[in-house]
Steps between C-alpha positions, in 0.01 A plus 500: 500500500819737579610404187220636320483808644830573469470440085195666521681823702788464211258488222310802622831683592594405095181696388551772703840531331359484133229728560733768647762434206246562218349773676845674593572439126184610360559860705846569374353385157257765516725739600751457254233499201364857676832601438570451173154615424559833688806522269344470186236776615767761569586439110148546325398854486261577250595694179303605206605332147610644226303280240224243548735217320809563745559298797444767770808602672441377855438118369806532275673541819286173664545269161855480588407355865263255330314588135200324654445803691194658282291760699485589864145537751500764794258629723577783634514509915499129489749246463398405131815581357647202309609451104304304268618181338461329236600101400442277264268329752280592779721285696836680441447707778284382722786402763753744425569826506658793215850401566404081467555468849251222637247634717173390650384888405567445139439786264231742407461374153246545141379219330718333226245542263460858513681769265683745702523751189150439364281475837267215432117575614562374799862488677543253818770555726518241811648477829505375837283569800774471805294647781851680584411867322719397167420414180122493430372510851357818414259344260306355797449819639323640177176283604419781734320823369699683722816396384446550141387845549765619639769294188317535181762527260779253496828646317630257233789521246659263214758486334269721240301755681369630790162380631246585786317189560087617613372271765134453418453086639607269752370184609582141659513204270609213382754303227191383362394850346675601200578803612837473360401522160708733303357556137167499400315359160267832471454875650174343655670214645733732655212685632336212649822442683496848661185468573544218675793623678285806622227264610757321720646820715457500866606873440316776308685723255427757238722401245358529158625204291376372164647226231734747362666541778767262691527324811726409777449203715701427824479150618614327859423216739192596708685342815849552574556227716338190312491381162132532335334559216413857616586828369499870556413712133545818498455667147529846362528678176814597326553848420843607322628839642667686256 
């Protein structure tokens, strides 16, 4: 009997050990990926271009870190602040980070389907829901009237222009709804689809939109913690600022 709880004390003791480990690890992981992230901020500043077809002077400077690097998402008085990727899959960058350093943050990144220079109908950019104030925790907090009143207008440039991205929806979901679609058959089936996205809103917004104009979608887990099929939309309209 001794015997037993003695391995049992040992096996216990074992866990303990592990559990600290990966969560000592996990910290300085964090911290080191907030670092290089901080950085790369200090380097973007935003610049007007010189002609629509150049590659805009600030992400001439980011190509040379890593040419994936396509646009970049802030919010300002948040912590939305993070480039945009872009692989060859949707997978690229899910677990790591602008600089290819693995990370359980991953990137802020657009889908590989979209056209960076010719903004299809509707764009998707993804990212994690951490619960830790990084990434796209913020999206979560756009389900609240309050909050989206007070952060309308997102700030978004590419490697090709300068946006303002409209908030007009936001919603919970799930992987089932296509929400990701990006191009659309007809102007009518793109209006259906904004329609749709309006219906779904737990927020109200008077953002005019129609089929001529484009969209933005923002896409992350619904729970930070757990793996589900759940997500957080939140959708606006793209204006270019010239």
């Amino acid at each position: 009997m001794i015997k037993i709880v003695r391995i049992i004390q040992i096996v216990l003791i074992a866990v303990i050990l592990v559990f600290s480990y990966q969560l000592f690890k996990t910290y300085f992981e964090d911290k080191a990926s907030a670092k290089r992230y901080e950085n790369l901020q200090q380097q973007f500043k935003s610049e007007s271009m010189s002609n629509k077809n150049e590659v805009r002077p600030q992400f001439s400077k980011l190509e040379s870190i890593n040419k994936d690097i396509v646009g970049w998402i802030q919010l300002n008085g948040t912590s939305l602040n993070y480039p945009v990727l872009q692989g060859k899959t949707n997978h690229d960058y899910l677990r790591k980070d602008f600089d290819h350093e693995k990370t359980r943050k991953g990137s802020i990144f657009m889908d590989y389907r979209n056209s960076i220079k010719t903004p299809n109908a509707n764009t998707i950019i993804y990212g994690h829901h951490m619960g830790d104030n990084t990434m796209f925790n913020v999206l979560e907090k756009y389900l609240k009237q309050s909050y989206f009143d007070q952060h309308k207008d997102i700030q978004y440039d590419t490697k090709y222009g300068k946006y303002q991205l409209e908030v007009f929806s936001a919603y919970r979901t799930t992987t089932k709804d296509n929400y990701i679609q990006t191009d659309f058959k007809t102007p009518s089936e793109f209006q259906q689809f904004i329609n749709n996205t309006k219906n779904k809103s737990e927020i109200q917004s008077k953002v005019q939109i129609n089929a001529q104009d484009k969209v933005v979608t923002l896409s992350t887990c619904e729970d930070a913690y757990n793996q589900t099929s759940g997500r957080i939309v939140v959708v606006a309209k793209l204006v270019k600022i010239n």
